[in-house]
N, C-alpha and C positions, 0 to 999 in steps of 0.2 A: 504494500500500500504506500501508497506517496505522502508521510506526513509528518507532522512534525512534532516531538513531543515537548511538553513546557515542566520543569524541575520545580515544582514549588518550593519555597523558602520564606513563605510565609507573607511575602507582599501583600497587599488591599489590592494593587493590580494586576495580582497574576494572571487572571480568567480577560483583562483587557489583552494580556498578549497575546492568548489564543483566539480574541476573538478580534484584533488586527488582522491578524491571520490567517484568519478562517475568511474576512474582507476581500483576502488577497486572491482567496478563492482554491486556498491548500486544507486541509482536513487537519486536525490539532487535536490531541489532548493533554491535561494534565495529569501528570503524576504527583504524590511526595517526594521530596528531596531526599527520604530516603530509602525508594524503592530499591530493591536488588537489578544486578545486573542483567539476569531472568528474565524479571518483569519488564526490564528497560528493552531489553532485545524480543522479547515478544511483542512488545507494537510496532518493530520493524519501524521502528524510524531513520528520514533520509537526513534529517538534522535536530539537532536537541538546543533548546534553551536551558541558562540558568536566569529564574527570578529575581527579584529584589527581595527583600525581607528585612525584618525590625531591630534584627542582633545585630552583634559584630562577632567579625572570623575567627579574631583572637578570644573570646567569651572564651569557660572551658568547656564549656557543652554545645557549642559553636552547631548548629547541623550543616553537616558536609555530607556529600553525593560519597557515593561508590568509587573510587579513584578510577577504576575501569572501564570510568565513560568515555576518559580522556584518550583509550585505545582502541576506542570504536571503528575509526575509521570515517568520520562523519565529521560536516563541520557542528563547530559548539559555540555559540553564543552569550555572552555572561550580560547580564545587566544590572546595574548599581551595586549589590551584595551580589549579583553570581560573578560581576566582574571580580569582586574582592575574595571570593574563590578562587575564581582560575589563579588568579596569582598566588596567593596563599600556596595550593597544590603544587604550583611551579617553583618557588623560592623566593617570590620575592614581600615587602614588608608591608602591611594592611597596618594602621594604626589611626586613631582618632585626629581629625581635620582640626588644624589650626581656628579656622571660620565653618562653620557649617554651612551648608547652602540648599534651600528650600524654596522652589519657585523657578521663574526664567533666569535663566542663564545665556549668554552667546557664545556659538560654537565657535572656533577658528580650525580648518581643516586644514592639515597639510597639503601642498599641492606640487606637485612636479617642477621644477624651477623651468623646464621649457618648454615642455607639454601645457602645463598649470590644468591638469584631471590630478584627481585626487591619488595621492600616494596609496589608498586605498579602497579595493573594490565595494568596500562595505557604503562608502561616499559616493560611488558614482551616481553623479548629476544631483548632488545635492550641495546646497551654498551653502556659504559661512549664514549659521540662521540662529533662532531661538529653542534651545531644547529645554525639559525641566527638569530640575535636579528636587532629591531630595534624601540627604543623605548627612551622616553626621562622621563619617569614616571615609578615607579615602587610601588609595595606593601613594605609598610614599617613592617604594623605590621598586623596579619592574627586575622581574626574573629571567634571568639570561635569555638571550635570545628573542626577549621581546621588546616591540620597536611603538613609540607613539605616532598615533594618524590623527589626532585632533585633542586640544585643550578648550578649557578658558579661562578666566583673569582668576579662579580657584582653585581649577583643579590641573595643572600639569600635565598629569596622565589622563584626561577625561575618555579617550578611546585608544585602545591598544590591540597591537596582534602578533601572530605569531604564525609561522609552516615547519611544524617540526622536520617533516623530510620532503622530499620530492615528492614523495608518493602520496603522504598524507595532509587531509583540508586544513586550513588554517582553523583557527582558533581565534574569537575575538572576544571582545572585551568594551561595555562602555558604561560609565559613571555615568548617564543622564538615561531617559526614560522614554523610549521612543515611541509606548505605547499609549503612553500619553497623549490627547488631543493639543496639548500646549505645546507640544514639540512640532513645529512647522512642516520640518520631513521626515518623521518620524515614521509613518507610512512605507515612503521611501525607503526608508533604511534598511527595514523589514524586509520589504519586498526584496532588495537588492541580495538582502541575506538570502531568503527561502526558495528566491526562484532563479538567481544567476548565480550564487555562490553553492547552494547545494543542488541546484538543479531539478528541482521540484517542476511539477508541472501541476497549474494550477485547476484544478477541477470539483470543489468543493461548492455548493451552492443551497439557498434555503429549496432550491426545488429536490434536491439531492437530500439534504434532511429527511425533508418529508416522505420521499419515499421509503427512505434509511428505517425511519423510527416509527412508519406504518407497520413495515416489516416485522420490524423488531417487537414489535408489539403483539402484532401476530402468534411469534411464536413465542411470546413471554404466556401471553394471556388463554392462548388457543383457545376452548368453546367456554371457558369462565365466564363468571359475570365480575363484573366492577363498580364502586360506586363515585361520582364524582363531586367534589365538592367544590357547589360551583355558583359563584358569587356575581357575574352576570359582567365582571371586569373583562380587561384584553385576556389577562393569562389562562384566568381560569377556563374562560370560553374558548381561547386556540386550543386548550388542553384537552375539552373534554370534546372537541369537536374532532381532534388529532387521533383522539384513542376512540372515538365514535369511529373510524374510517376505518379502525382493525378490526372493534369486534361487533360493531352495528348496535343493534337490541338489546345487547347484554350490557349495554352501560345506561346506569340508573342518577341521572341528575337529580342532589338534594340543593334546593335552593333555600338557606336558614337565613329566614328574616330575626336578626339577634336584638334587634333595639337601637343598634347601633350604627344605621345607617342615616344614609342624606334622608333629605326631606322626599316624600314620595318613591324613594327606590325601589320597593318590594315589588311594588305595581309597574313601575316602568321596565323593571330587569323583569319581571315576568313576562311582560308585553314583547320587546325586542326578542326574547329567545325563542318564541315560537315558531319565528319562521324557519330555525335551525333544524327541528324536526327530532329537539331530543327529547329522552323521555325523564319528564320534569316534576318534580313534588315541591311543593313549598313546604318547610317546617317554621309556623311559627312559636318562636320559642323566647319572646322578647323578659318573659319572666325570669326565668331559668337565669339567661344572661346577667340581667343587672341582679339578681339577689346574690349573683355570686363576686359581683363586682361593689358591693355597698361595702364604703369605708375604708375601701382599696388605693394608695394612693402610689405604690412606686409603678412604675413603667415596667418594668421586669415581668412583677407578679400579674399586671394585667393581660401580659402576653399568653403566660403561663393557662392564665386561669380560664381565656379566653379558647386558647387551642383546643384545655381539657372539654372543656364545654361542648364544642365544635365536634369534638370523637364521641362525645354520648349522645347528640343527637343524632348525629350521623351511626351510629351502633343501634339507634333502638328503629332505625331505618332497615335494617342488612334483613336480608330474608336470606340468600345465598351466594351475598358476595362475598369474594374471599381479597379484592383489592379494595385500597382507596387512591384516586386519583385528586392529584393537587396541581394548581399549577404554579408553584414555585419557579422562580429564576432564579439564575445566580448570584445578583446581587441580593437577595434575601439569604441564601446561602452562605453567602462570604461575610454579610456581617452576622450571622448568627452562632457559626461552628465553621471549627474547621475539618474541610472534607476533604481535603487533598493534602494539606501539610498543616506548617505551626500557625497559620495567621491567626490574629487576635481579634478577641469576639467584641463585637462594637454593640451589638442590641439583639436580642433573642425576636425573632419572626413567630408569632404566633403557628404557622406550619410548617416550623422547622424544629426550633427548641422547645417550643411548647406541648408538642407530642408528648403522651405519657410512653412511658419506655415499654411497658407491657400492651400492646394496642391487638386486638381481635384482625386487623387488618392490615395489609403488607401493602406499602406505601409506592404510588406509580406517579412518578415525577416526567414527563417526558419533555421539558422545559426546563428545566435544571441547570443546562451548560449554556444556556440561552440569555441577553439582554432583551432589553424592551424592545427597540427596533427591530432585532432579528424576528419576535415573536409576533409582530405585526406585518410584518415580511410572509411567516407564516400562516399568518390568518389570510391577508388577502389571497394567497395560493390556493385553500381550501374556502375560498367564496363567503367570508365571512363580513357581513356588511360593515362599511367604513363606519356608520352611526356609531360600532360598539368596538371598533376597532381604533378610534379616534379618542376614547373615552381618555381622560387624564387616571394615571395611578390612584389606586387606593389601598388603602393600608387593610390588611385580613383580617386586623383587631380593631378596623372600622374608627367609629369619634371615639372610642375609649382614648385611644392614642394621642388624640387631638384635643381631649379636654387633660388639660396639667391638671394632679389631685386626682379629688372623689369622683366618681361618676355615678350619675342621677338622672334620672327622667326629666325633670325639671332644666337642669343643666346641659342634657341634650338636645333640651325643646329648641333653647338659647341659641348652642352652637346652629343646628341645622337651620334656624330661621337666617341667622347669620351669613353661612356658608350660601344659603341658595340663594342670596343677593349677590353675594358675589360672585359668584356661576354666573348668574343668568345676565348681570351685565358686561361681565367677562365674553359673553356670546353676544350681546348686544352691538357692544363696539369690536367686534371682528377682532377678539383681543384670546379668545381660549384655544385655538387652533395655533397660536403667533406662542405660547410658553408650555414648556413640556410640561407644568404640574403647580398646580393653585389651588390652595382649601384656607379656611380660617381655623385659627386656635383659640380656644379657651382660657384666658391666664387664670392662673390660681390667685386673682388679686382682684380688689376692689376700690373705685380710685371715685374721689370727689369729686362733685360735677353739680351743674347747674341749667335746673331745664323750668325755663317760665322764671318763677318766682322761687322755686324750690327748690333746696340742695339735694342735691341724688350723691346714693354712695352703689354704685352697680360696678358689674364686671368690666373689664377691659379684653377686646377682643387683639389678637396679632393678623394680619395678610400677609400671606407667604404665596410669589409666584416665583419657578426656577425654570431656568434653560438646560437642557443635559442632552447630552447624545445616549445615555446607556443608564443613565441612576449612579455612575460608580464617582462622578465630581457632577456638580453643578456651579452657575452663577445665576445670582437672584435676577430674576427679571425687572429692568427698568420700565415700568410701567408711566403712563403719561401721569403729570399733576392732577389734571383737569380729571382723568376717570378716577385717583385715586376717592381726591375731594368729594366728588360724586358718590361713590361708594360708602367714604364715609358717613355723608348724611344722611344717605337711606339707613346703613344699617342704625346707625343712632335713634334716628327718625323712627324707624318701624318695628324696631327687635326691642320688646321689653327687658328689661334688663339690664341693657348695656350701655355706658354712658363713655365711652372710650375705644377709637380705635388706633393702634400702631401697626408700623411696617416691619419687617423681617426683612434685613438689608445683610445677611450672612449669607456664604457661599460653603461648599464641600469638598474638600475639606476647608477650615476647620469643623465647622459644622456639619450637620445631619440633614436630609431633604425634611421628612416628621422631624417633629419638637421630641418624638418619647419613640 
């Protein structure tokens, strides 16, 4: 097979390089950094990544690869910590930077004094440009035989390489992050690796998915039944549309109205999925939800308690299924647990770590390796109307998430009347299609205010709109003055309760897309 495998070491962006990659139109997986040599040479890959990740080389418990990758025969690619790898393995000295450096950076690439093409094929047709660094360790000094093809005003060595013999692929190396969307050609870079340096031929595609993981599904499931838990969003409905096309009839949609949703949702996400043609149950269960949410106030245990919730209704649903279908992605994945190597857990996903570990039913993720575009890539494939494939993100643990603190019927009433002002004029001014993801938050705070003659002491609500290619970074959306203004006085004006609104002017990293 022609593909490329990625080393996890822990990065937040491991699953961005394979899915560069997978852009490029080459087939990718991840592994842990510390699979065996076995397992590394059983997916027959024509070239191997190493990740970034959160340690350094020198830690003592440092995780390091197989050293036997390096005899493979294949070219190897290290980036930021895998760069601090390769050298490490080779001999030369990884120690803590002077200056740390976090954010853009400018390349300077070496170039041929008479040619002026890059001294390096990893470069070719890419300029002196903007890459992103983030890294707190750097290579001090390089291990024999290895030669610099690009710095910048931090890092010295920021791209390095090496051909051990005639016969065998170079071996590179770079301090910044090509997988990165802030890296100008980092695309490039990539590509230059996977498809002229190992000679991959590119043939990976969402149409090729989806034949993939019909299949595969096929013969996971053969004449079983399933049951899908399915929330009427992008994921869950590619999902259950995706595993509809393996086993037909046998897949059982629960749709759990939990209390926890926008204003009028039960009814509209019933409405839109009919023309899908799946077979549909509503459970409502909005009791169940919030009595077990009274008094509840960390973000953790809501997730927790929410997911548990979610597998007993869906359990006293089962007649004879023996799956549950989710449509998790990867970024719910990544920041919840790590599935592939050490990365660290940023927020538990209600259908990831929320799971009780003893569950009646064997969990079908077909979506999993997947980002939000890809999976909307997939939906249109399988004829799933733009209306529900356009829909903005929503969290699985619904406004729980969204209200900071307790959560209460009352406090939901607040948010949702809130929220569907700002939807709806959000779609008024041709403004919900223009930002990948916009809801309002609940503060856990109540702030003085003056309406007529009379002091109010009422909630304070947050607007959060962001632009993101994938959920894995975002920047907040600049939204016009004029609509915010407007938004605020409706919602002031017409949502009992709340006598305040503020903007969410935070980006991701540092921040989170949700507040919880």
């Amino acid at each position: 097979m022609n593909s490329v495998l990625v080393l996890d070491f822990g990065s937040q962006y491991t699953q961005l390089i394979a899915r560069r990659i997978r852009e490029i139109g080459v087939y990718t997986e991840i592994v842990p950094f510390s699979a065996s040599l076995e397992d590394i040479k059983s997916h027959q890959p024509k070239a191997i990544l190493l990740s970034g990740g959160p340690t350094s080389v020198y830690d003592q418990f440092a995780p390091m690869p197989d050293e036997a990758i390096f005899s493979l025969n294949i070219p190897i690619l290290g980036i930021c910590y895998g760069l601090q790898v390769i050298a490490k393995h080779f001999g030369g000295k990884v120690d803590s930077a002077p200056k740390r450096e976090f954010g853009r950076a400018h390349i300077n690439i070496y170039k041929d004094a008479n040619s002026q093409r890059p001294t390096s094929c990893l470069f070719e047709d890419v300029p002196d440009s903007v890459v992103w660094m983030s890294h707190s360790d750097k290579v001090h000094h390089l291990p024999e035989s290895f030669h610099v093809t690009a710095n910048t005003d931090n890092s010295e060595l920021c791209a390095v390489e090496v051909s051990l013999s005639n016969s065998m692929p170079k071996i590179f190396g770079v301090q910044f992050h090509p997988e990165v969307h802030h890296s100008e050609f980092g695309a490039k870079i990539l590509s230059n690796f996977v498809i002229n340096i190992a000679g991959i031929e590119p043939n990976w595609s969402p149409e090729s998915f989806v034949e993939t993981e019909v299949q595969r599904l096929k013969e996971e499931l053969g004449d079983q039944t399933a049951i899908c838990a399915l929330s009427g969003g992008v994921d869950s409905t590619v999902a259950a549309v995706l595993v509809s096309r393996a086993i037909g009839k046998n897949l059982h949609c629960v749709f759990v109205d939990n209390g926890l949703l926008r204003k009028n949702e039960a009814k509209i996400v019933e409405e839109k999925l009919k023309s899908l043609n799946l077979q549909l149950t509503v459970a409502h269960s909005q009791d169940l939800f919030l009595s077990r949410l009274k008094h509840v106030v960390s973000p953790e245990k809501k997730r927790k308690i929410i997911g548990r919730a979610f597998i007993k209704v869906f359990e006293e649903h089962i007649h004879q299924e023996k799956f549950l279908v989710q449509g998790t992605l990867y970024p719910d994945v990544i920041e919840s647990v790590s599935v592939k190597g050490p990365s660290q857990t940023i927020k538990t996903h209600h259908n990831v770590g929320g799971l009780p570990k003893r569950m009646k039913l064997k969990l079908i993720e077909p979506l999993k390796e997947l980002f939000k575009d890809e999976v909307r890539k997939v939906g249109k494939l399988l004829d799933i109307p733009d209306e529900i494939l356009g829909r903005h993100p929503f969290p699985g643990p619904g406004l729980a998430v969204r209200i900071l603190g307790s959560v209460s019927k009352d406090r939901l009433d607040i948010l949702r009347e809130a929220d569907a002002i700002y939807i709806e004029e959000l779609k008024k001014h041709d403004l919900y299609n223009k930002v990948w993801q916009a809801f309002t938050v609940l503060l856990p705070v109540q702030t003085v205010g003056v309406m007529g003659d009379n002091r109010t002491y009422e909630n304070a609500v947050a607007l959060r709109a962001v632009n993101s290619m994938d959920g894995m970074t975002a920047d907040w959306s600049k939204l016009p003055y004029d609509f915010l203004n407007h938004v605020s006085n409706r919602i002031i004006n017409e949502v009992r309760g709340i006598n305040r609104v503020t903007l969410d002017i935070s980006s991701k990293p540092p921040a989170t897309i949700e507040w919880e």
